[in-house]
N, C-alpha and C positions, 0 to 999 in steps of 0.2 A: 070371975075367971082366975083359973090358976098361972101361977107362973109357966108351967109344962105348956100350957095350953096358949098363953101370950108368945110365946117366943116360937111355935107355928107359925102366926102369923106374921111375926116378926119376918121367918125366916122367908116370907114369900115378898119383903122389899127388896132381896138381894137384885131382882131384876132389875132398880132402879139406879142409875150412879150415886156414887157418895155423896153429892151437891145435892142433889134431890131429896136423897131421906134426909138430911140432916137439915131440910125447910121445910119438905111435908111427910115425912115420914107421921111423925105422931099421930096425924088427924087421920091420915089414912086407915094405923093401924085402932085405932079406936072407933071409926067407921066401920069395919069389917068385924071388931068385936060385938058393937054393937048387933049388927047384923044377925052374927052367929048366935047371940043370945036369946035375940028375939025368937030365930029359926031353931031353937034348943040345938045346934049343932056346935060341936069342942074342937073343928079344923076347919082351917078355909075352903070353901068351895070349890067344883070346875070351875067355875064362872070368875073367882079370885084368881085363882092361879093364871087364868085366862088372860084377862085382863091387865096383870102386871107382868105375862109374858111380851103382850102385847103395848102395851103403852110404857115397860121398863126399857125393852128396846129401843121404841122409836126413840126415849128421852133420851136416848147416846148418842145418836143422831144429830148433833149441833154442828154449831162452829169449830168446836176443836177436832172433829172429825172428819171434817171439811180440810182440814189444817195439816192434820196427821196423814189426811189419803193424796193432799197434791204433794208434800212435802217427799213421801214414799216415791209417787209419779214420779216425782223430778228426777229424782234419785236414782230412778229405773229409764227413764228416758237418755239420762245420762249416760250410762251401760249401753240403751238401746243404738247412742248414737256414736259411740266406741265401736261396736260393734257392724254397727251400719258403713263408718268411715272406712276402717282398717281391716277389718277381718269378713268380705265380702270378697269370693264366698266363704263359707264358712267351715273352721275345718270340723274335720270328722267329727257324728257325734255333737255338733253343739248347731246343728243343723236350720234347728228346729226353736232354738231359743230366742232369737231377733223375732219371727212372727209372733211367738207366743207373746212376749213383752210389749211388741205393739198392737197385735190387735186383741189381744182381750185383758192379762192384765194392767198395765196403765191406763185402756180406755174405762176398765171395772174400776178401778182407785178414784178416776176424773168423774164417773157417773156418779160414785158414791157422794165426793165431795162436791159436787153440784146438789143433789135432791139435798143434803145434810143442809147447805144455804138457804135454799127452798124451803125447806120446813123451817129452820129457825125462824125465817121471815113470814113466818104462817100463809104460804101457798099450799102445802101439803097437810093433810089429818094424818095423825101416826099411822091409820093402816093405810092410806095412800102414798107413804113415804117408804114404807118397808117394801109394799108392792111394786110401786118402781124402782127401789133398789133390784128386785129379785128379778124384775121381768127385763131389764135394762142387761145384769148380769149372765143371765140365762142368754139374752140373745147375742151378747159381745161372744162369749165363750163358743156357741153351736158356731158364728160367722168365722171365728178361730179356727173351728175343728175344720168347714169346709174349704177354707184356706189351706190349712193342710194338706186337706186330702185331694182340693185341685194340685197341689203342687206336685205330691207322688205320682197324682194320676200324669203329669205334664212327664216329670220323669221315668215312668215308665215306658208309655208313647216315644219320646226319645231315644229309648233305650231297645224297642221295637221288642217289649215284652207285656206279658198279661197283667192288668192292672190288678190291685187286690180290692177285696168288697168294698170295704174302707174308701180307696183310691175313685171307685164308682160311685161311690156315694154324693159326689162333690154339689152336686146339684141339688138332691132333696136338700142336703143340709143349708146350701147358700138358700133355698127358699125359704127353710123353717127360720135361718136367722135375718130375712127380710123381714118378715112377719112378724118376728118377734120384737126385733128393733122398731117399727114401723107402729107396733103397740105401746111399746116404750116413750117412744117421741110423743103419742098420741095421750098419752098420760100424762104426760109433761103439762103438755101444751096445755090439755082441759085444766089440769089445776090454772095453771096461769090464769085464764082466762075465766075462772069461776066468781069473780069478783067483776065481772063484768054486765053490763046491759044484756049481754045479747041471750035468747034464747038458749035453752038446754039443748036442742034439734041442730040449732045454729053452730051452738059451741063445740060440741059430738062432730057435726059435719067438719069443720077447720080442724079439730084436731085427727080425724082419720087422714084427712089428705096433707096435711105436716107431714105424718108418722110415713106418707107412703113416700111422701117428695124426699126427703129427711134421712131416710134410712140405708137407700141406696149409697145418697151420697157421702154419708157418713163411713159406712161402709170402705168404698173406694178413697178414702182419706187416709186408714188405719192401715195402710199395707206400707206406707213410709212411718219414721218416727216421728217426723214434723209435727202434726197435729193434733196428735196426743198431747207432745211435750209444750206445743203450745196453750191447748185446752189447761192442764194441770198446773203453768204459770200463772195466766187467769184466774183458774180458781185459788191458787197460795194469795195471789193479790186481792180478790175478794175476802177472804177468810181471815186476812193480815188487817185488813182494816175495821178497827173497832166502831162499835155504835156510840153515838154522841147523842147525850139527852139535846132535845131543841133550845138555847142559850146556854148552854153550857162554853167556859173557853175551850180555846183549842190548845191545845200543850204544845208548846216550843221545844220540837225535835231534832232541829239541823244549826249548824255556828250561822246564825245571821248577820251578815254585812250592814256596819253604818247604816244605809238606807239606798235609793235610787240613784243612780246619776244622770245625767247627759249623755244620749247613745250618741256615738260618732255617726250620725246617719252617712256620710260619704264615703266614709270608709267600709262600714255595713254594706252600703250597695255594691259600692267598686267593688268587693270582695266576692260578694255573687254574681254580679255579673260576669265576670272572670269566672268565676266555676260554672256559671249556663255554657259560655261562649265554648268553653273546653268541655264540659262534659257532651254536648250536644255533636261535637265534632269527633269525639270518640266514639259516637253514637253510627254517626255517618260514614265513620273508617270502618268499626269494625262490618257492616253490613256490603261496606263496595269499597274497602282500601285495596281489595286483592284485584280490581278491574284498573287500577292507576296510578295505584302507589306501587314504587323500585323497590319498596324495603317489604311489602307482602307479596311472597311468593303462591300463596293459596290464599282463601276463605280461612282455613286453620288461623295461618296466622295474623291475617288480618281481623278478625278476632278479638285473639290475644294482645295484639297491639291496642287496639279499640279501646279493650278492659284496661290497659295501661294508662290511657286517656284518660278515661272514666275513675278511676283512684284517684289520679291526679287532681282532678277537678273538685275530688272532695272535702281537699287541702283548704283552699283557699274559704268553701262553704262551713270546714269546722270552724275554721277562726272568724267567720261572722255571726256564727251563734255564738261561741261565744262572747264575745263583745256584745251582744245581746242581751246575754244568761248574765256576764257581770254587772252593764248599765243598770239591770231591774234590781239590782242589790238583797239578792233574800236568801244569796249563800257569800259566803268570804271569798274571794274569787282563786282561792286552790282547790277550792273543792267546783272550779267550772274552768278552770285550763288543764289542773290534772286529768280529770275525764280527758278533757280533750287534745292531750298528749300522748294521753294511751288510745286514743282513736288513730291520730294520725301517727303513731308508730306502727300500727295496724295495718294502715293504708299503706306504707312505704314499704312494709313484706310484702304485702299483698300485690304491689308491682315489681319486688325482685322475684315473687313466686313467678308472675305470667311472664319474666322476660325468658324463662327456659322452659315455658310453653311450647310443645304438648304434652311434654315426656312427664307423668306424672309422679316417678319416682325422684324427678330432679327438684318437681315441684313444692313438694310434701311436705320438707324442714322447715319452709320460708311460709308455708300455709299455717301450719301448728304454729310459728311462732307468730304470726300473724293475727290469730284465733286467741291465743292468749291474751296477747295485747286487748284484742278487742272486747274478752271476758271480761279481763280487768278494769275497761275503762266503762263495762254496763255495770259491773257492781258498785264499783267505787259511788256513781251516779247514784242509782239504785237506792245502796244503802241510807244516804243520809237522805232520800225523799220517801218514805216509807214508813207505814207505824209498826205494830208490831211484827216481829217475823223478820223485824232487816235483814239481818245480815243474811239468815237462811235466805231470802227472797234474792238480794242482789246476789249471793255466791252461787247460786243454784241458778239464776239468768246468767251470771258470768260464766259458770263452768256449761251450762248448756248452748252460749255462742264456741267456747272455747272448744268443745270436741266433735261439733258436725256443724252447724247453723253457720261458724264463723267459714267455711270452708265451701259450705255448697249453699248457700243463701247468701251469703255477701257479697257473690258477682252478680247477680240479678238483681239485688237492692242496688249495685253498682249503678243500670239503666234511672233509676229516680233523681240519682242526684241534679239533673238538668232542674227539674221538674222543682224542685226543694229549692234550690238553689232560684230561679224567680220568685217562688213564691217569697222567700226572706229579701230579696231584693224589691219587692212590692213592699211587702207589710213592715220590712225591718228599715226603710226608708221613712216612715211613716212618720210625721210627729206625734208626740203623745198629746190626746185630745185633755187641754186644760178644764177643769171644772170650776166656774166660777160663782164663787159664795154671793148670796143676793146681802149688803149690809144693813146692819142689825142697828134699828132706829136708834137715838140716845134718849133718854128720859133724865130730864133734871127732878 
């Protein structure tokens, strides 16, 4: 074979990434020369070309793509959740870019870098991996478009004018993107499940009624940013974490403390049980403090007052984890009261925010700074518990409490702390169960 005629073939690895040819490339291209000499043919095949379309593709497919697509996610949830906060509704013109970014591209970015984990871990065959990328993609986008086109359709109804074809459409299209989703999930699942006992009839049947149960619900998730932005954390934190051969060490990634001490088990408890006793009773004001209490004039603001409780209560529960997170000794204890200073500086906006409760203009400055704090104190954390990917990982959790989560998910997580707060009063009482060595005979 001439050189003109090598470097055809050559030119048909481009499909594959640089890490790829430069491990199999050769063998490849001397397989397919072979080939071609046998079949007297001087260029590669359809069937070459075919197949390095096909299997060069799915090989990009990895972990780093997994990596690269939550990383984008976050990034765009972050916007989405900017957007969701402060500029609802939205002005002129940019109407239409909050639904776009949640429900079809960041849910396309999180689907991608899911099947991409999937396949590295050999659940998916390259064309079963490219397929659910496509049919996954296909259905997020058509579920986009009939979101759209309900929304005009709602605005034109409102507006007591003719709706446009588009706007009427809303329906077929929410069915074609059930369906499609519904397939998508149904794809999923069969791989999962192909490694398993159970019949091919069996395993077809579970995965169509996933895709049907699945779909909807998925659906009705993606009209907030929540879920997305959740989903795309997830996967950054799958994809951050490296494979470890089986005995291999673990690499020391964070400043390790001395070693363990002696928790203050009395102090641990007294401190939670003070945050049950107080959160519990915020619990109980905000739902009937306006039937009793002098200082709630309404439901409003008895409430607000409740949520004031409920902050407060989470004071006392940060500083028994900590003293927890320090006793076990497996960070320096700045790196487990810092977190927990930007938590509860967090918490202390977060009740000058609700004492000018309801007015949410008055509320806003003491929320944001509130939000930040609490960004700061999920990275800080974050970062030094994490392999690769920290810092993107903890900043991108930090900045995604900081611009929506910290604000409109931190009073409802507010209701748990009762709940946390026994549960560390149980187990953080707890003594640590000794392990006792059986002794080792003496031989003279």
């Amino acid at each position: 074979m001439t050189r003109d005629v090598e470097a055809r073939f050559r030119a048909v690895l481009r499909w594959y990434p640089r890490a790829w040819r430069e491990q199999n490339g050769e063998v490849l291209v001397a397989t397919m020369l072979d080939a071609a000499e046998a079949e007297g043919r001087t260029a590669p095949s359809a069937s070459d070309h075919g197949n390095a379309a096909l299997h060069g593709t799915a090989a990009r497919i990895d972990r780093r793509l997994a990596l690269g697509a939550s990383i984008a996610a976050l990034v765009l949830s972050v916007v989405a959740g900017v957007l969701f906060v402060f500029f609802v509704p939205a002005p002129a013109g940019l109407d239409g870019v909050l639904p776009a970014l949640t429900t079809a591209v960041i849910p396309v970015l999180v689907a991608v870098g899911v099947i991409a984990l999937l396949r590295e871990r050999g659940t998916f065959s390259d064309a079963g991996a490219l397929l659910a990328i496509a049919i996954s993609a296909l259905a997020l986008i058509v579920g986009a478009l009939s979101t759209l086109s309900w929304s005009q359709g709602f605005d034109a109804a409102d507006a007591g004018v003719q709706p446009t074809a588009f706007a009427a459409a809303w329906m077929p299209l929410a069915a074609t993107g059930l369906v499609l989703g519904g397939a998508a999930v149904a794809v999923v699942v069969d791989a999962l499940l192909r490694r398993s006992a159970l019949a091919r009839p069996v395993r077809l049947l579970i995965a169509i009624v996933s895709g049907a149960c699945a779909a909807p619900l998925i659906g009705i998730s993606l009209l907030t940013p929540y879920a997305a932005a959740l989903a795309a954390l997830g996967v950054l934190v799958a994809a951050s974490v490296p494979r470890r051969e089986p005995g291999a060490p673990v690499a020391s990634r964070i400043p390790v403390a001395p070693g363990p001490t002696a928790a203050p088990r009395t102090v641990i408890r007294s401190l939670a049980i003070v945050s049950a006793l107080i959160g519990l009773s915020g619990i109980v004001y905000a739902f009937s403090g306006s039937t009793w209490s002098p200082w709630a004039s309404d439901g409003t603001v008895a409430m607000a007052q409740g949520m004031i409780l409920l902050f407060v209560s989470g004071v006392p529960l940060l500083a028994a984890i900590g003293l927890l997170m320090v006793a076990r000794g497996r960070v320096r204890a700045i790196h487990v009261w810092g977190p927990v200073a930007m938590a509860t500086a967090s918490l202390a906006f977060m009740i000058v925010a609700y004492t000018r409760s309801p007015v949410w203009a008055d509320m806003m400055l003491a929320l944001v700074i509130s939000s930040a704090f609490g960004g700061a104190a999920i990275a800080w954390w974050m970062i030094l518990r994490v392999h690769t990917a920290a810092v993107l990982l903890g900043g991108l959790s930090g900045l995604l409490y900081a611009t929506f989560f910290g604000m409109l998910v931190a009073p409802m997580l507010a209701f748990t702390v009762p709940v946390l707060a026994i549960l560390v009063a149980v187990l953080g009482g707890r003594r640590p169960r000794v392990v006792r060595e059986m002794p080792v005979p003496v031989t003279v």
